[in-house]
PDBQT receptor file of N, H, CA, C and O in Angstrom, charges set to zero:
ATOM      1  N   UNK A   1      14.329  -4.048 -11.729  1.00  0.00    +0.000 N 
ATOM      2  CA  UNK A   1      13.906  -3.063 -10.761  1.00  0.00    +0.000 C 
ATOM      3  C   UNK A   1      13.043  -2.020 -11.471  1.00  0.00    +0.000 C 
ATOM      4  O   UNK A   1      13.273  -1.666 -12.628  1.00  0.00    +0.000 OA
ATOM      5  N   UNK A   2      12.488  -1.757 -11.060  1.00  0.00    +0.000 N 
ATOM      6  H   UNK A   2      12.302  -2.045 -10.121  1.00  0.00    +0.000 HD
ATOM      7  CA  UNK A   2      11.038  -0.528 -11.454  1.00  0.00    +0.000 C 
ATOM      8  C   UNK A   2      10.773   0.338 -10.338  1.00  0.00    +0.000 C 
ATOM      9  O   UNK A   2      10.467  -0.248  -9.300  1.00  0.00    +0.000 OA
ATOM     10  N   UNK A   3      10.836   2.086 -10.289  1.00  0.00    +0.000 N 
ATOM     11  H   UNK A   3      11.086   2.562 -11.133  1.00  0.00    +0.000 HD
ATOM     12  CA  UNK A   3       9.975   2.738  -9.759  1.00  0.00    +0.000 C 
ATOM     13  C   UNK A   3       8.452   2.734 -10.025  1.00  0.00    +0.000 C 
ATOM     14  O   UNK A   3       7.945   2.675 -11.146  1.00  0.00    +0.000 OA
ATOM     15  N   UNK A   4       7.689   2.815  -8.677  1.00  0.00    +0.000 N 
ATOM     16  H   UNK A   4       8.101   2.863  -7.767  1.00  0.00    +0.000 HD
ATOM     17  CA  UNK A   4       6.290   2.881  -8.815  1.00  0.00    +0.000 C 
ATOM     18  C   UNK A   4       6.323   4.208  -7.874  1.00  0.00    +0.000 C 
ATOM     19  O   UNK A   4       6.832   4.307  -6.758  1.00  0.00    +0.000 OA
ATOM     20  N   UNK A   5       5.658   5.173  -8.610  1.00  0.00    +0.000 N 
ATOM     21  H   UNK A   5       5.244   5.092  -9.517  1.00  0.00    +0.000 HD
ATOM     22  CA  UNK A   5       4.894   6.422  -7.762  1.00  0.00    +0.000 C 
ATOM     23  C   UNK A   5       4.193   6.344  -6.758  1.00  0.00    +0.000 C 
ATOM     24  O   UNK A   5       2.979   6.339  -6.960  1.00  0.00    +0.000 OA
ATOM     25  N   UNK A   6       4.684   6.255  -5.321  1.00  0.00    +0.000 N 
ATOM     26  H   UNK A   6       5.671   6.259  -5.156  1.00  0.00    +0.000 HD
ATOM     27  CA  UNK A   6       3.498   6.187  -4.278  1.00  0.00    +0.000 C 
ATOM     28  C   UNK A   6       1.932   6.108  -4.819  1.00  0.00    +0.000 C 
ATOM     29  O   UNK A   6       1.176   5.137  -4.809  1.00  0.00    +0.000 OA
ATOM     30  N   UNK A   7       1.570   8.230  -5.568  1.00  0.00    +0.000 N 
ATOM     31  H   UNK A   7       2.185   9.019  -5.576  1.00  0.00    +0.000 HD
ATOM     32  CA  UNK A   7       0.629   8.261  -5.855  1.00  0.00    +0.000 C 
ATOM     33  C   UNK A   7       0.032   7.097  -6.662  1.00  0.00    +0.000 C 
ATOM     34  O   UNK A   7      -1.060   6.712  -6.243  1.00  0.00    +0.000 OA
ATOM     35  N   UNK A   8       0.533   6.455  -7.747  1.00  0.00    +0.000 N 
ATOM     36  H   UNK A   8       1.419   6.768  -8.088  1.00  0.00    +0.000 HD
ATOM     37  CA  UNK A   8       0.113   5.384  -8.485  1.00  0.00    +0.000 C 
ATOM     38  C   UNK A   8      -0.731   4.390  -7.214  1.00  0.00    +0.000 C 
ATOM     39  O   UNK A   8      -1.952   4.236  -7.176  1.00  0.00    +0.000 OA
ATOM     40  N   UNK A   9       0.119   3.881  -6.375  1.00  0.00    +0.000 N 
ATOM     41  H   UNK A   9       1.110   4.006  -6.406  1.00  0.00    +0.000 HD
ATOM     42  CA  UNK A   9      -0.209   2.748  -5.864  1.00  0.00    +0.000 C 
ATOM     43  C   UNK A   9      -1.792   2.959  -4.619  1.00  0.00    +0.000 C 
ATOM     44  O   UNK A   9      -2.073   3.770  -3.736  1.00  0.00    +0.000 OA
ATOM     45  N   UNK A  10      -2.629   1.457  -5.344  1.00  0.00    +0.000 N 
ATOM     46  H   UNK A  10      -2.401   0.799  -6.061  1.00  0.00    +0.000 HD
ATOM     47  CA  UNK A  10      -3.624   1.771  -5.167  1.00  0.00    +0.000 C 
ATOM     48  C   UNK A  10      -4.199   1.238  -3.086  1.00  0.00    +0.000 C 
ATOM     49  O   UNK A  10      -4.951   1.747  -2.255  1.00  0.00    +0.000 OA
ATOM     50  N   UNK A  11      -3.304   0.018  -3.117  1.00  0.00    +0.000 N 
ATOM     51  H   UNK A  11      -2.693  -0.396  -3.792  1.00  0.00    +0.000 HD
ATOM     52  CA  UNK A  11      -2.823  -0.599  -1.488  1.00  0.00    +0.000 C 
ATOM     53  C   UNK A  11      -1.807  -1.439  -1.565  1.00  0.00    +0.000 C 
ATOM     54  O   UNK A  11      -1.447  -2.084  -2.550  1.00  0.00    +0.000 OA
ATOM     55  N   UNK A  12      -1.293  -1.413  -0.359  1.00  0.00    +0.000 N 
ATOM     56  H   UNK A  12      -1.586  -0.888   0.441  1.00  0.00    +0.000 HD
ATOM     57  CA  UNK A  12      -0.364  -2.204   0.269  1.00  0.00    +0.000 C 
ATOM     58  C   UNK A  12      -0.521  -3.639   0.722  1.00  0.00    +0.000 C 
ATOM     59  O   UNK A  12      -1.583  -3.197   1.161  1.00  0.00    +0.000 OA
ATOM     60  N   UNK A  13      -0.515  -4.896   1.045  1.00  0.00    +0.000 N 
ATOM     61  H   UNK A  13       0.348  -5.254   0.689  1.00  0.00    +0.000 HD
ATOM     62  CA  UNK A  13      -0.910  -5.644   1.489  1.00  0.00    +0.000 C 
ATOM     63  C   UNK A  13       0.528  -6.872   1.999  1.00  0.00    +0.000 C 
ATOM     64  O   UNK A  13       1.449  -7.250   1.275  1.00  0.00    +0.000 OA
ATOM     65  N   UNK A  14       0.273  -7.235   3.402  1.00  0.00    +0.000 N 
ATOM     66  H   UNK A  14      -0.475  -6.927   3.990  1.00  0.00    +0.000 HD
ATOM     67  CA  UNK A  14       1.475  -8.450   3.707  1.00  0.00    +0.000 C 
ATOM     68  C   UNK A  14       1.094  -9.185   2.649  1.00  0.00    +0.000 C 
ATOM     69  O   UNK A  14       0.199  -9.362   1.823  1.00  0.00    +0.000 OA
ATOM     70  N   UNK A  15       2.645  -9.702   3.197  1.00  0.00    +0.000 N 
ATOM     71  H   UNK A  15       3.372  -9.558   3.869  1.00  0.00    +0.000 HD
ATOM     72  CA  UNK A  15       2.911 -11.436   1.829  1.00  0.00    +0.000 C 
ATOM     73  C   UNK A  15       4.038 -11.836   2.886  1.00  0.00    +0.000 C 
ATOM     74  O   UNK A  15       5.152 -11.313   2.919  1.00  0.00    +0.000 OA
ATOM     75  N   UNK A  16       3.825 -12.310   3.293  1.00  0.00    +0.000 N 
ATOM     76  H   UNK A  16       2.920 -12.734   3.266  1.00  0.00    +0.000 HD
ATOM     77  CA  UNK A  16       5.064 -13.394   4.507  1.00  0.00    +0.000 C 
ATOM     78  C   UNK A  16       5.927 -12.257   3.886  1.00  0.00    +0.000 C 
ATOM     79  O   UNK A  16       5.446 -11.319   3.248  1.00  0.00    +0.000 OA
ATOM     80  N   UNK A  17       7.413 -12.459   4.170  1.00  0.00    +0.000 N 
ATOM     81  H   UNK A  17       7.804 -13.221   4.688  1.00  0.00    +0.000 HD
ATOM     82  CA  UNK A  17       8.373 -11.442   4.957  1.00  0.00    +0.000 C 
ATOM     83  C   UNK A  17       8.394 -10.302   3.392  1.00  0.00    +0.000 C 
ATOM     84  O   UNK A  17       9.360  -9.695   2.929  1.00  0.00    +0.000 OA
ATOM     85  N   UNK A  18       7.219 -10.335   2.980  1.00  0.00    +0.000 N 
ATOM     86  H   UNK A  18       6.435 -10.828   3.356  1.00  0.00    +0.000 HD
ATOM     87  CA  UNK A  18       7.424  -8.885   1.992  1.00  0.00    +0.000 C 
ATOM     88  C   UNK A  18       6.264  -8.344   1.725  1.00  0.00    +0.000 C 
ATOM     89  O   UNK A  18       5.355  -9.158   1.889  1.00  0.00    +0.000 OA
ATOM     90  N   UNK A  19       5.938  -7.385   1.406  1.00  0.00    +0.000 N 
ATOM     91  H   UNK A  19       6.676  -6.724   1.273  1.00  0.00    +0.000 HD
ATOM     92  CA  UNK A  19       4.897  -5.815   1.112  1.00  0.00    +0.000 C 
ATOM     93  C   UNK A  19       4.818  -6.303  -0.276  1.00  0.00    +0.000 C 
ATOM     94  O   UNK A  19       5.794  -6.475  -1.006  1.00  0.00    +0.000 OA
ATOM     95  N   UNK A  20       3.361  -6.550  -0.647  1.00  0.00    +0.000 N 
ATOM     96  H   UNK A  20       2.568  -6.410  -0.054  1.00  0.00    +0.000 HD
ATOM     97  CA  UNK A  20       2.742  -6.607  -1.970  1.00  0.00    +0.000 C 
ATOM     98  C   UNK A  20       2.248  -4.926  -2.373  1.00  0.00    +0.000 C 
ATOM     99  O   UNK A  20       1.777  -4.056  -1.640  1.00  0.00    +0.000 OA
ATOM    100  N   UNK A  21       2.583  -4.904  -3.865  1.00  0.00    +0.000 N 
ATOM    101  H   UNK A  21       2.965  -5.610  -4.460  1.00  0.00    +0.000 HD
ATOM    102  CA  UNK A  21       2.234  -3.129  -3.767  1.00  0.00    +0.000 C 
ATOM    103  C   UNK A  21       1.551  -3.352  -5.045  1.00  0.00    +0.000 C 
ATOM    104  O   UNK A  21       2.080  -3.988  -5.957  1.00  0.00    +0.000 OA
ATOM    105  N   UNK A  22       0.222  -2.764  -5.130  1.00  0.00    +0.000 N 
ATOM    106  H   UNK A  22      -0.207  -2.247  -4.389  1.00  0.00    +0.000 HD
ATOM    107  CA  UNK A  22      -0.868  -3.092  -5.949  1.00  0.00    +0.000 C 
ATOM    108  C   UNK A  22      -1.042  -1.620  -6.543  1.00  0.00    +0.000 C 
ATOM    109  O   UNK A  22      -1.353  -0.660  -5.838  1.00  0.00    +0.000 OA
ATOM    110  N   UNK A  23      -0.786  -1.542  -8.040  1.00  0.00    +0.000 N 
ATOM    111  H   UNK A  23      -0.534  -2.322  -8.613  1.00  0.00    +0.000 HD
ATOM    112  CA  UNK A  23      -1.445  -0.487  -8.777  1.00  0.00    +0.000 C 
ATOM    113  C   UNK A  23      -2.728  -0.733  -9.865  1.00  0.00    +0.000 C 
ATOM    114  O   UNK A  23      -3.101  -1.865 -10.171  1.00  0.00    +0.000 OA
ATOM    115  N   UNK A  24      -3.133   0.085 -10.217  1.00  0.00    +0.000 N 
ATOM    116  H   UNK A  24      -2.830   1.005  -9.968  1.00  0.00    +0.000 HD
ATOM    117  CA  UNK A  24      -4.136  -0.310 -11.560  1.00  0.00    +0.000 C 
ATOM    118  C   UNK A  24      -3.683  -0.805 -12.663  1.00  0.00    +0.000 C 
ATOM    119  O   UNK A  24      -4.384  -1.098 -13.631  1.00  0.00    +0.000 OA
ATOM    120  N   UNK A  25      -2.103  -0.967 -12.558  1.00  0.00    +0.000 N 
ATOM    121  H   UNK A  25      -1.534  -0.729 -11.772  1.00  0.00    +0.000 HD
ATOM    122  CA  UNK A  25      -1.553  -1.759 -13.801  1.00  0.00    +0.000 C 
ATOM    123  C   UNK A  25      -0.925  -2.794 -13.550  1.00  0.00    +0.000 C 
ATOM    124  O   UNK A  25      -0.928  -3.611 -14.470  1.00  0.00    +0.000 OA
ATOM    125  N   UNK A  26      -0.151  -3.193 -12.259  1.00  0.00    +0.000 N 
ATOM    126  H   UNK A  26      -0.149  -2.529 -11.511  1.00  0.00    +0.000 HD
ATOM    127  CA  UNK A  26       0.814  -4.123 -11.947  1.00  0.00    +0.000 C 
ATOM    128  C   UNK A  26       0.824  -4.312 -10.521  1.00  0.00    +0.000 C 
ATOM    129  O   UNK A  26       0.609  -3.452  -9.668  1.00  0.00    +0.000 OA
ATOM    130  N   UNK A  27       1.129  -5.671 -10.332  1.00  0.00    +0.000 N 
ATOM    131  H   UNK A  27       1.304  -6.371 -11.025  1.00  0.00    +0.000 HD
ATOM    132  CA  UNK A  27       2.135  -5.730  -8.296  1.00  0.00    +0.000 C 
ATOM    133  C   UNK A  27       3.179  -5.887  -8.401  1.00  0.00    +0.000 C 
ATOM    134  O   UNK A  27       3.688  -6.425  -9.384  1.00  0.00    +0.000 OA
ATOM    135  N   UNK A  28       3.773  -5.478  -7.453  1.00  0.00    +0.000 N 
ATOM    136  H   UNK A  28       3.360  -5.041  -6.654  1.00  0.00    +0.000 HD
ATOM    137  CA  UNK A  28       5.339  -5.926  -6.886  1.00  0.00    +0.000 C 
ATOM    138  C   UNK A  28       5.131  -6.402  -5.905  1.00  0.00    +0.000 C 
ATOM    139  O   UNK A  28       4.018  -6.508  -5.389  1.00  0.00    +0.000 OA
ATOM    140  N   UNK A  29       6.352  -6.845  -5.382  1.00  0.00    +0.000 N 
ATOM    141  H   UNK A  29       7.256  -6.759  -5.801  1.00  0.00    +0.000 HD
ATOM    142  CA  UNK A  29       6.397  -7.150  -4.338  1.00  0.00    +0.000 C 
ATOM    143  C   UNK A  29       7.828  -6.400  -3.535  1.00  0.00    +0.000 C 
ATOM    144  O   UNK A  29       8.776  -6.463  -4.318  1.00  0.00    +0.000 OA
ATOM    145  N   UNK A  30       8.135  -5.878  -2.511  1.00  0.00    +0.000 N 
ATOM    146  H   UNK A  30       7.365  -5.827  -1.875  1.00  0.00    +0.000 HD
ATOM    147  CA  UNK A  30       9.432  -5.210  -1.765  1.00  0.00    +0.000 C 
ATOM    148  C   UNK A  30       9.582  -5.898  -0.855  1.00  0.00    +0.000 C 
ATOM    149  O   UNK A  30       9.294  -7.094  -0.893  1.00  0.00    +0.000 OA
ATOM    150  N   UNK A  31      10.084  -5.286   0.215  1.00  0.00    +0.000 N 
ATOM    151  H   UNK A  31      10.318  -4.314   0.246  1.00  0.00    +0.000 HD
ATOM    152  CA  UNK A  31      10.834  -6.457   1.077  1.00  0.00    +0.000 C 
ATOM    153  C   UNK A  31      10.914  -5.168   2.559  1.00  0.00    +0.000 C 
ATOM    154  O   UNK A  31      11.796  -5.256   3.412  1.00  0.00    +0.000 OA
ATOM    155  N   UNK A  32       9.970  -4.208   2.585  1.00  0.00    +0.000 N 
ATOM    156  H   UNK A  32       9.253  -4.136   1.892  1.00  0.00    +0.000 HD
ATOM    157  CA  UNK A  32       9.874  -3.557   3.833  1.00  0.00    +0.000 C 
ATOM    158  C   UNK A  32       8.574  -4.067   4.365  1.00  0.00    +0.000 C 
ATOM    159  O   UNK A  32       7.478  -4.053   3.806  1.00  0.00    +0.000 OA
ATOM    160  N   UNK A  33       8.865  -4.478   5.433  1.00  0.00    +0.000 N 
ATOM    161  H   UNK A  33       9.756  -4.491   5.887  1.00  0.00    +0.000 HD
ATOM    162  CA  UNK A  33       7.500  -4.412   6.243  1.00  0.00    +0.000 C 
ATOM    163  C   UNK A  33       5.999  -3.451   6.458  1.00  0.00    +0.000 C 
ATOM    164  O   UNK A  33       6.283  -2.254   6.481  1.00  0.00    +0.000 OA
ATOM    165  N   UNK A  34       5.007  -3.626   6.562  1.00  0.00    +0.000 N 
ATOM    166  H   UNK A  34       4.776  -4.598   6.543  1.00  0.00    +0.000 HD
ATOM    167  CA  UNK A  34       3.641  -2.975   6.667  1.00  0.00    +0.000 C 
ATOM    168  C   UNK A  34       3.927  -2.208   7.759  1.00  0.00    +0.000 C 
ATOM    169  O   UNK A  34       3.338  -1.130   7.836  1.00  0.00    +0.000 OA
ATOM    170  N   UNK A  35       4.846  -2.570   8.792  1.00  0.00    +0.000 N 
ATOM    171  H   UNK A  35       5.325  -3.446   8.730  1.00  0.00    +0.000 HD
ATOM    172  CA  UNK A  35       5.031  -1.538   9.986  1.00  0.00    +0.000 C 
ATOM    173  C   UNK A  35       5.651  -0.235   9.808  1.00  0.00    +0.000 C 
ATOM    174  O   UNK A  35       5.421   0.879  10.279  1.00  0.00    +0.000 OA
ATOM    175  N   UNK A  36       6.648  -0.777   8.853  1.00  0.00    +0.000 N 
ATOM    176  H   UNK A  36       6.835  -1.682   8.470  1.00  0.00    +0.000 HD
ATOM    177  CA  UNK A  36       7.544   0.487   8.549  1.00  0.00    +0.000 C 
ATOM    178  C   UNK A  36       6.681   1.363   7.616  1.00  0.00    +0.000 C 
ATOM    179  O   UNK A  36       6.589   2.565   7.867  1.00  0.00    +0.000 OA
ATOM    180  N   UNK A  37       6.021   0.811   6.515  1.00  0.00    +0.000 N 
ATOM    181  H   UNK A  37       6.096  -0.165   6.311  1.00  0.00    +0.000 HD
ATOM    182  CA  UNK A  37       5.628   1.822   5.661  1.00  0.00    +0.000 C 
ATOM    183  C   UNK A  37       4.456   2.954   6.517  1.00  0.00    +0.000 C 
ATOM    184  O   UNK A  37       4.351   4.180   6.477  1.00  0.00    +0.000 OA
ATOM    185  N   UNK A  38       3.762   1.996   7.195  1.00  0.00    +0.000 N 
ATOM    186  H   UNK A  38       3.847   1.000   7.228  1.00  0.00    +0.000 HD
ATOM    187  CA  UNK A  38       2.657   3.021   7.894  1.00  0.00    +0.000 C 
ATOM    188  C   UNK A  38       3.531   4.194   8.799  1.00  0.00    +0.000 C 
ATOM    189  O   UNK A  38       2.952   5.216   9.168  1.00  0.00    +0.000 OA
ATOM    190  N   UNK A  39       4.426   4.044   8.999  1.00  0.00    +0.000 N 
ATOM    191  H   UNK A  39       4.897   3.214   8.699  1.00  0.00    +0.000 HD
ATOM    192  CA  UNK A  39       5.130   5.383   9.770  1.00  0.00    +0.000 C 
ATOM    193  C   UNK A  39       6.083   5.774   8.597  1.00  0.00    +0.000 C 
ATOM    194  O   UNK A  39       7.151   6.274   8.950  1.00  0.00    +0.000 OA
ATOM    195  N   UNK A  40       5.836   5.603   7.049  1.00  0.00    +0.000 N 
ATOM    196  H   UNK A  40       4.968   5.197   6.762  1.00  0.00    +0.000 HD
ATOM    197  CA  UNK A  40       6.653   6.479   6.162  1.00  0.00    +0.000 C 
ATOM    198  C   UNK A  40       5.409   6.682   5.236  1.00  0.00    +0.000 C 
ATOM    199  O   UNK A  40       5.789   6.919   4.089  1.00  0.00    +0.000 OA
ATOM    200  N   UNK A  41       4.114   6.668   5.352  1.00  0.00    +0.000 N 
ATOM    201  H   UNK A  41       3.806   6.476   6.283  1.00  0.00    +0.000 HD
ATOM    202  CA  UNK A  41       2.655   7.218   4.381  1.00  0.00    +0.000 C 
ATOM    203  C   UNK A  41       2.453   8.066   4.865  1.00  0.00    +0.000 C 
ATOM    204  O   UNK A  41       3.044   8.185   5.938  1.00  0.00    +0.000 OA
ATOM    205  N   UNK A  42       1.690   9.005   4.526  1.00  0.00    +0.000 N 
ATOM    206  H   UNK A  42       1.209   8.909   3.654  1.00  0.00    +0.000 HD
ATOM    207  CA  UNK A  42       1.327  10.432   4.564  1.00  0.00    +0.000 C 
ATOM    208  C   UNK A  42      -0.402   9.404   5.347  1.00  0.00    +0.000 C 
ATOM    209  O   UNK A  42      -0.928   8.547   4.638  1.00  0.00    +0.000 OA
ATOM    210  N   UNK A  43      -0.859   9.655   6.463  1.00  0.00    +0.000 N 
ATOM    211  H   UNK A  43      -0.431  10.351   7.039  1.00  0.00    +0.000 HD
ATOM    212  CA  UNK A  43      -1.771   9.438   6.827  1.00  0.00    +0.000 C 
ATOM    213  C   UNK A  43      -2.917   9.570   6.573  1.00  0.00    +0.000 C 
ATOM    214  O   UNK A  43      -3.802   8.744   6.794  1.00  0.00    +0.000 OA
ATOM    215  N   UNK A  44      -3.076  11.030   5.891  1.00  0.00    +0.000 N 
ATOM    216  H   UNK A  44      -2.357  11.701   5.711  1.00  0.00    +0.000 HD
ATOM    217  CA  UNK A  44      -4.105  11.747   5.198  1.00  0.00    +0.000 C 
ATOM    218  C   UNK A  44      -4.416  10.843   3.812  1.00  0.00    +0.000 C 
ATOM    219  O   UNK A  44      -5.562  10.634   3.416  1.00  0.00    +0.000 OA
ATOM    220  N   UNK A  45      -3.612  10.511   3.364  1.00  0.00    +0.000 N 
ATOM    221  H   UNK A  45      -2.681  10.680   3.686  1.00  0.00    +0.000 HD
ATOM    222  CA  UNK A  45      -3.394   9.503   1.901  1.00  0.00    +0.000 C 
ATOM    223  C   UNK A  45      -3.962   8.644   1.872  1.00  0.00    +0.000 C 
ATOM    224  O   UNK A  45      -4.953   8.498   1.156  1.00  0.00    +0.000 OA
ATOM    225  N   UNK A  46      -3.284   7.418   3.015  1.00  0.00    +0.000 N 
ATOM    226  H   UNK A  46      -2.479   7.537   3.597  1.00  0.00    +0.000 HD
ATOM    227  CA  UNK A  46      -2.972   6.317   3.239  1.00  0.00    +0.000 C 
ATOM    228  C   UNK A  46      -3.577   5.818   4.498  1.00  0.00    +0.000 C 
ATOM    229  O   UNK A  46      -3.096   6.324   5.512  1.00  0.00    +0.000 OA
ATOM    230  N   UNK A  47      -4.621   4.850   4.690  1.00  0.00    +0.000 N 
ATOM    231  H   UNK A  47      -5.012   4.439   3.866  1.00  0.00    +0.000 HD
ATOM    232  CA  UNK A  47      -5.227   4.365   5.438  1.00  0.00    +0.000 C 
ATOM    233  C   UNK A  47      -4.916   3.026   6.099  1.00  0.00    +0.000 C 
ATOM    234  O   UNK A  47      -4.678   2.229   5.191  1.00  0.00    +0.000 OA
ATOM    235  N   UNK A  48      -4.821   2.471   7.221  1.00  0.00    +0.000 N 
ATOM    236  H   UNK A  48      -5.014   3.118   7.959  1.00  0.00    +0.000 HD
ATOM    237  CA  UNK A  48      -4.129   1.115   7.495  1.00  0.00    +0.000 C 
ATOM    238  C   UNK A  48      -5.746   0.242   7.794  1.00  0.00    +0.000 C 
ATOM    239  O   UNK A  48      -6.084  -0.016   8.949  1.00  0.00    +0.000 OA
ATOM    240  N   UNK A  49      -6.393  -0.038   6.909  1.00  0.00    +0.000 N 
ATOM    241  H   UNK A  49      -6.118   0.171   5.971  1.00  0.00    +0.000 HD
ATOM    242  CA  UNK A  49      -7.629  -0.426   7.371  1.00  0.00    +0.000 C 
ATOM    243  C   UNK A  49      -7.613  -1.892   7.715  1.00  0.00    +0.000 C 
ATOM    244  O   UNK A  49      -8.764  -2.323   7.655  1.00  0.00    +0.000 OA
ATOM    245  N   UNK A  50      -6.563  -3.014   8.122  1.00  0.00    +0.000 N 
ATOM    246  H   UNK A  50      -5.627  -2.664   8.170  1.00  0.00    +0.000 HD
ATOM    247  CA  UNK A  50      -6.269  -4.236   8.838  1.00  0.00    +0.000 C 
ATOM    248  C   UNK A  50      -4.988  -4.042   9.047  1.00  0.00    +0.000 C 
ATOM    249  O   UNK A  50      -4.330  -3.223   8.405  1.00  0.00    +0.000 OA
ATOM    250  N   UNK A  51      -4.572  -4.698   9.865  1.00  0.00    +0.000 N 
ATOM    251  H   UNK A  51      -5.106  -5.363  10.386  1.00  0.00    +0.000 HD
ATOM    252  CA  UNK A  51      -3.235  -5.058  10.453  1.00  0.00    +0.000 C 
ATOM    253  C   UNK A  51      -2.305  -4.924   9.290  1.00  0.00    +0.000 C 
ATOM    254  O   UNK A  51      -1.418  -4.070   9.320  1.00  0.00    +0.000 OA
ATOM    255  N   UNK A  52      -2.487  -5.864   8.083  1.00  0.00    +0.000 N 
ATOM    256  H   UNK A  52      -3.208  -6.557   8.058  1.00  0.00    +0.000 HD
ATOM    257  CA  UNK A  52      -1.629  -6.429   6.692  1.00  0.00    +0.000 C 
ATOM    258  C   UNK A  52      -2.224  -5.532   5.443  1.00  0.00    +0.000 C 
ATOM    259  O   UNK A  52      -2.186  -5.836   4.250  1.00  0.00    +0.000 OA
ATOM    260  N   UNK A  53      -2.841  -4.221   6.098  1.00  0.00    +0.000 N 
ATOM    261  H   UNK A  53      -2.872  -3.973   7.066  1.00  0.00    +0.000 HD
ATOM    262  CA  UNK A  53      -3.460  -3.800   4.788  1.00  0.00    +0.000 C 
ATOM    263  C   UNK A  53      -3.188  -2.050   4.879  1.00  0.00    +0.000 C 
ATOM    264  O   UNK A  53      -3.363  -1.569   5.999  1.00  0.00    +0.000 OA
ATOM    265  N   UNK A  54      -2.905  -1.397   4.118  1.00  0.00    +0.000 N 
ATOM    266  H   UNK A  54      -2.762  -1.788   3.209  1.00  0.00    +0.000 HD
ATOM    267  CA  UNK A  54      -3.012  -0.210   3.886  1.00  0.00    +0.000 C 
ATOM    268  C   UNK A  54      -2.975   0.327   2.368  1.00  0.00    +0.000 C 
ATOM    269  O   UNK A  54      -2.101   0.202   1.510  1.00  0.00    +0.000 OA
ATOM    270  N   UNK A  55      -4.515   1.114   2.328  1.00  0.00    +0.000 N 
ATOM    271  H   UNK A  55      -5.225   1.215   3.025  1.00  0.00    +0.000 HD
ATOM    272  CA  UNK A  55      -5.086   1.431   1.302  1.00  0.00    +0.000 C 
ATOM    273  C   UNK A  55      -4.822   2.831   0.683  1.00  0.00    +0.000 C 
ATOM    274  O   UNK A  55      -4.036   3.388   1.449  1.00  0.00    +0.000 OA
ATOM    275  N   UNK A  56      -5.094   3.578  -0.263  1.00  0.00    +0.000 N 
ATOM    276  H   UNK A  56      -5.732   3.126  -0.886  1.00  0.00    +0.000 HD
ATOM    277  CA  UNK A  56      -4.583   4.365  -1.004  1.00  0.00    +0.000 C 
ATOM    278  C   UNK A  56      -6.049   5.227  -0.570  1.00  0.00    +0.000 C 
ATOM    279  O   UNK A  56      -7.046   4.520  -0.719  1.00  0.00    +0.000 OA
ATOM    280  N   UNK A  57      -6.303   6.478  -0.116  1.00  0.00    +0.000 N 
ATOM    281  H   UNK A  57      -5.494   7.052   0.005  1.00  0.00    +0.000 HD
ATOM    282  CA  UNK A  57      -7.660   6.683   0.391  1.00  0.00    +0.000 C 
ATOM    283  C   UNK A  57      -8.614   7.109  -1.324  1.00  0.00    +0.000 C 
ATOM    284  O   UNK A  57      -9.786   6.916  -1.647  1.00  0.00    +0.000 OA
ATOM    285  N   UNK A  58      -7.498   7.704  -2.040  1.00  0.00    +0.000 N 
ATOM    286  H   UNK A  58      -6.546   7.861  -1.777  1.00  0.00    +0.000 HD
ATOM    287  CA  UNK A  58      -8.157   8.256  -3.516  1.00  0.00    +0.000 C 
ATOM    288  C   UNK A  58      -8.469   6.411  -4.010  1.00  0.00    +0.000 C 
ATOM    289  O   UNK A  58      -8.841   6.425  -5.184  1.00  0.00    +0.000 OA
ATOM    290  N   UNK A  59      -8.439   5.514  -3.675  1.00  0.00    +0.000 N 
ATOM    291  H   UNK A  59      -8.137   5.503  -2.722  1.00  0.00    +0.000 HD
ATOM    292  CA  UNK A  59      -8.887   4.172  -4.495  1.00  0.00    +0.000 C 
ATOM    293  C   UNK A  59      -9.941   3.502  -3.440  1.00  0.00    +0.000 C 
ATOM    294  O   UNK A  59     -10.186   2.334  -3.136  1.00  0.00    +0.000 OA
ATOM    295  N   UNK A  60     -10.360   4.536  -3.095  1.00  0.00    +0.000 N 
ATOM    296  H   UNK A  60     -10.161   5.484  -3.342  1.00  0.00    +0.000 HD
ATOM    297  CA  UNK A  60     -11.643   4.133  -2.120  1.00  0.00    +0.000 C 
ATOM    298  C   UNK A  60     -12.867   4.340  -3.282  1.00  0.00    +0.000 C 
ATOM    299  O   UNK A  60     -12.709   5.259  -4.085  1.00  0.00    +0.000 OA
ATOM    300  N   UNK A  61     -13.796   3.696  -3.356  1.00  0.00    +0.000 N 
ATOM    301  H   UNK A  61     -13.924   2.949  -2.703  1.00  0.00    +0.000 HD
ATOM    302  CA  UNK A  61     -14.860   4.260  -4.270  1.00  0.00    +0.000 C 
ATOM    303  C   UNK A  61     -16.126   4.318  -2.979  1.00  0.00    +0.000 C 
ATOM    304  O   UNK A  61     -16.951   5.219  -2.826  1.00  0.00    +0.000 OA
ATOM    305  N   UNK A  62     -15.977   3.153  -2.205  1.00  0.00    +0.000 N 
ATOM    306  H   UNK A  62     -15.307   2.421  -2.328  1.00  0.00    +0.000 HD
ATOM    307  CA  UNK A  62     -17.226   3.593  -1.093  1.00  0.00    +0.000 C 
ATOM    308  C   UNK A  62     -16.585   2.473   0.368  1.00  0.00    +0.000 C 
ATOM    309  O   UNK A  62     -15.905   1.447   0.350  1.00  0.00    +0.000 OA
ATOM    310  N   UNK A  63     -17.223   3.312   1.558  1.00  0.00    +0.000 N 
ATOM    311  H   UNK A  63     -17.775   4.146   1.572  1.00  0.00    +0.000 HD
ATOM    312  CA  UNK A  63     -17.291   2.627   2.625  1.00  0.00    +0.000 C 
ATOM    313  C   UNK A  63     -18.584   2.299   3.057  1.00  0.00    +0.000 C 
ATOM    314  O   UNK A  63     -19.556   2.958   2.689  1.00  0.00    +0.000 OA
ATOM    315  N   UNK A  64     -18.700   1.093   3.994  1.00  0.00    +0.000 N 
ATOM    316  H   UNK A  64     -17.910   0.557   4.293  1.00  0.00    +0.000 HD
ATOM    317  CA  UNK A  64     -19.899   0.842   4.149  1.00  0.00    +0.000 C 
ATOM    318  C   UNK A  64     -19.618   0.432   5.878  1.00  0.00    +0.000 C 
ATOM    319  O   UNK A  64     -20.559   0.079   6.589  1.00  0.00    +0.000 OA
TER     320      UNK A  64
């Protein structure tokens, strides 16, 4: 088991019945759903930019 710092983590992404959690150093994988986390992210932060995806807004470098 390992803590990862929200702030660390760069997005979220599904994986069949578990949450892939992507930093600049490592993934995990957890076992809460993409539904739940988007109603426990700070919105301002955390962007749900697909259904299976929510991004870290500071690991944005550009939108197009």
């Amino acid at each position: 088991m390992r803590v990862i710092a929200v702030d660390d983590v760069a997005y979220f992404q599904a994986a069949d019945k578990y949450t892939r959690v992507v930093t600049a150093e490592a993934e995990a994988l957890i076992r809460k759903p993409i539904k739940e986390l988007v109603d426990e992210l700070d919105p301002e932060a955390f962007w749900q930019v697909h259904r299976g995806t929510i991004v870290n807004v500071r690991a944005i470098a550009r939108v197009d």
